[in-house]
N, C-alpha and C positions, 0 to 999 in steps of 0.2 A: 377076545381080540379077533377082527376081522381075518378070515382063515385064506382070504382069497390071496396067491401071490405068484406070481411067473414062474414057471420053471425054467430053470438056465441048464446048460450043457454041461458044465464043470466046474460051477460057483456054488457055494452054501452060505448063507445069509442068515441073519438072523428073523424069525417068522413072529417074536412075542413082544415086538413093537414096530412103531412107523420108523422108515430105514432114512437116514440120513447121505441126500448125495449132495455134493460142494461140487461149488462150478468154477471152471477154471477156462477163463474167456483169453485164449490167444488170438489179441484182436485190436488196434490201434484206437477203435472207435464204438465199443459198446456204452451203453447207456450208461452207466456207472461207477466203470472200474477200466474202460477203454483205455489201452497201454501200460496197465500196470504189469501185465505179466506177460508181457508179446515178446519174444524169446522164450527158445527150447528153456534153457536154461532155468529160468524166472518161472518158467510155465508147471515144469518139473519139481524145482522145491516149494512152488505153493503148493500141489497138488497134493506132496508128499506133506507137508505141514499140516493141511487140513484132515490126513488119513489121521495123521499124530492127533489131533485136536478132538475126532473121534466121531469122522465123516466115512460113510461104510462104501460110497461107490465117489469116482471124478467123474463128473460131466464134463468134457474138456469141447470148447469150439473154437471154430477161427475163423466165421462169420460172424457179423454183427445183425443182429434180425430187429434192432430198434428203429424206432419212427423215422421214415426218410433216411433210411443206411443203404449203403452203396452194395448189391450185388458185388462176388468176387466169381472167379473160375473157379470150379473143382481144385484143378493144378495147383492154383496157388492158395486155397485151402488148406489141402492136404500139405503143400511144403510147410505152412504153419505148425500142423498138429500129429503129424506121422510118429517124430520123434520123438514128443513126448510122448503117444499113448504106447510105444513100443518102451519107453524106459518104465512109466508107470506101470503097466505089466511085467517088465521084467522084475520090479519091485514087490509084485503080488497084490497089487489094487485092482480091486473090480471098477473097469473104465467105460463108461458111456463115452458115447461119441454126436455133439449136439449140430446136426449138419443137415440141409434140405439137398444136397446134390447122391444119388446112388452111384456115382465110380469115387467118391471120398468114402461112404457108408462100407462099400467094397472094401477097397483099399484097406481101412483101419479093421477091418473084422479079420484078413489075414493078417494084421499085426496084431490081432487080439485082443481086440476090443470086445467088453461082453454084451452089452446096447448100443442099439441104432435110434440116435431120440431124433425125432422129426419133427420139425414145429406145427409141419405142414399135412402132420397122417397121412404121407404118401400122396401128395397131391401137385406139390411143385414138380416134383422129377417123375417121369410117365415110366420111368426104369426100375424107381425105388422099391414099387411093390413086390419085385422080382427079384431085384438084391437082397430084400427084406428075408425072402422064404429061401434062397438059396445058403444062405448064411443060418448059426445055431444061435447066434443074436436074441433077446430078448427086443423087441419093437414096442416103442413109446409111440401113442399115437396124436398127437396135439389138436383140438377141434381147431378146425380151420377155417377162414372165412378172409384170406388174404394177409400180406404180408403188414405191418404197421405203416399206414402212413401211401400206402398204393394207390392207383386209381379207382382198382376193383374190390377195395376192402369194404365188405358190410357192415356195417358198423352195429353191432347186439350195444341196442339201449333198454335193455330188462333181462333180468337175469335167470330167462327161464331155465331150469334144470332139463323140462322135458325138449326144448327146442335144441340144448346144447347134445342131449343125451339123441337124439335121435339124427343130427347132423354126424357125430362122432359116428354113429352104430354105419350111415352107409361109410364110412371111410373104412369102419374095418370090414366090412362084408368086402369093400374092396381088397384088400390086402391077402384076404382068406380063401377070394376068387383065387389069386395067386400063389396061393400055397405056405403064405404064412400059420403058424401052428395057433390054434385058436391059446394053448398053453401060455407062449409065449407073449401075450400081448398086454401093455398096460397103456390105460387112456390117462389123458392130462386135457380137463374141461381149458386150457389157454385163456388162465387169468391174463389180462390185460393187453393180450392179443385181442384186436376187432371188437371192443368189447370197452364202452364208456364204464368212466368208474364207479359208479352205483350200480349199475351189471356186473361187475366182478365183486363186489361188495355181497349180491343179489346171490354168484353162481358159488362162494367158498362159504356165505349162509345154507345153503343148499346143499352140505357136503351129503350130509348124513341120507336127503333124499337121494342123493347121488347113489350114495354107495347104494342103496336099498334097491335102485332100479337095473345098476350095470352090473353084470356078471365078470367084470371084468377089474384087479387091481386097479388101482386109481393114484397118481402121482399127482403133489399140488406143488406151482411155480409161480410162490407168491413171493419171493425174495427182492425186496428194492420196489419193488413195478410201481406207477404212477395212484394207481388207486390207494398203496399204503403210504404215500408222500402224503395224500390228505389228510390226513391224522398223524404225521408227522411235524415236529418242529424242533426247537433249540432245548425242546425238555424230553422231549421223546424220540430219537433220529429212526432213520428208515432201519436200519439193522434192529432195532429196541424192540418197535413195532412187527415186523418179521418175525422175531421170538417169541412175541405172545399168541401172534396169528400159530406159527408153529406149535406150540401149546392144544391148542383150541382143535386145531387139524390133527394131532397126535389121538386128542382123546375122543376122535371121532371114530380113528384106526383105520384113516389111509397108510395105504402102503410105503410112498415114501415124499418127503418134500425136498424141492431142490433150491438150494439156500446159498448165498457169497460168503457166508460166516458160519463157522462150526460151530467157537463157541456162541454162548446163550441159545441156540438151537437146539444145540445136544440135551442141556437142563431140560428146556422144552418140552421135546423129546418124553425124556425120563417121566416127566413131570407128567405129560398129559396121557403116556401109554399106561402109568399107574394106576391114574386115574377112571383110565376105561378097565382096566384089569379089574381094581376092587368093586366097579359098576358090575362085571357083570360075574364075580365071584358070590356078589348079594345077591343077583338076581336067580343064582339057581338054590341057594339054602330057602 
């Protein structure tokens, strides 16, 4: 099993497979699940249901970062998701927090959020990389190359590994200028961010070069996005496809995938960490 994994300040995880995090979007207008759980309330027993289901961290947001989404303030960000990530911690869930602004990254870290996932690797907000290191946070770092759907979005139409992996490397040199803990950091290659779908087809083909080249844990956020709609239909739906993708990633031994659905993930999971387990049990007899 891939040995590589962030150290956290006062979390224990599990290290002998790829970690399952559920995402829980307090958000009116996310790509695929927009208002199902917008309210404290809603927001809270999904999060708690998918812990049940046998999801090991919440990624909880209250921006929408899909194609042509509306910018929100910090302010009312945070009124979104304060509350829940302060009840899911008081529950004992390890909580990511999925936010491009650093006075909401702030905020949720003194309620106890144990990640700061950033779509943006510290690139939107000129403060983040400073929130990032003042905080005991684990820092996701997302390759960046604009928001979906912006003016200045690049658009990656090939899925080079070494292009993503060297764009990703200045985002954390920057982070690391600023004192974030090299420990602490996990990269996410941002399937289907800037990036047409036979490029992200091209960059989750790639894992294994991936892991080989980056010294760094490695998170995949293939759940729903437009690339696994293409080999989706009425006989195989985007959650189906997301499970096997999940599979495939497990038995690669990234660290962990962020998924809308526990179950069939979690099999996945099981399924594909076994699978790299007795791979490399033969490979040392």
């Amino acid at each position: 099993m891939n040995a590589r994994h962030p150290v956290f300040a006062n979390v224990e995880l599990p290290t002998d497979r790829t970690l399952l995090m559920g995402i829980v979007n307090v958000t009116p207008d996310s790509f695929s699940d927009g208002g199902k759980w917008f309210g404290v309330d809603q927001a809270i027993e999904r999060g708690l249901q998918l812990v049940a289901q046998g999801a090991d961290i919440i990624d909880v947001g209250g921006e929408s970062t899909r194609p042509n989404s509306t910018r929100i303030s910090a302010e009312e960000e945070l009124g979104r998701i304060e509350k829940v990530v302060e009840a899911l911690v008081e529950e004992g869930v390890v909580v990511s927090v999925d936010t491009l602004h650093a006075k909401t990254a702030a905020a949720v870290c003194k309620a106890g959020a144990h990640i700061i996932n950033d779509v943006s690797g510290g690139r939107w907000d000129a403060d983040m990389p400073r929130v990032m290191a003042d905080s005991d946070a684990v820092c996701i770092l997302q390759h960046w190359r604009g928001l979906p759907g912006a003016p200045d979005e690049k658009i990656l139409t090939s899925g080079s590994i070494d292009t993503v992996l060297t764009e990703l490397d200045a985002q954390v040199e920057d982070v690391l200028k600023a004192g974030v803990k090299r420990e602490r950091i996990v990269v996410d290659p941002g399937l289907g961010f800037a990036k047409t779908a036979d490029a992200s087809w091209s960059v989750i083909a790639g894992l294994r070069e991936m892991m080989s080249k980056s010294e760094f844990p490695i998170l995949i956020g293939h759940s729903r996005k437009r690339f696994v709609q293409t080999i989706s239909d009425e006989l195989a739906s985007p959650d189906e496809v997301t499970a096997a993708l999940t599979a495939l990633v497990a038995a690669e031994g990234a660290w962990a995938v962020r998924v809308h659905e526990a179950r069939g993930n979690l099999a996945a999971i099981r399924a594909g960490s076994r699978w790299l387990n007795a791979l490399m049990t033969d490979s040392l007899e």
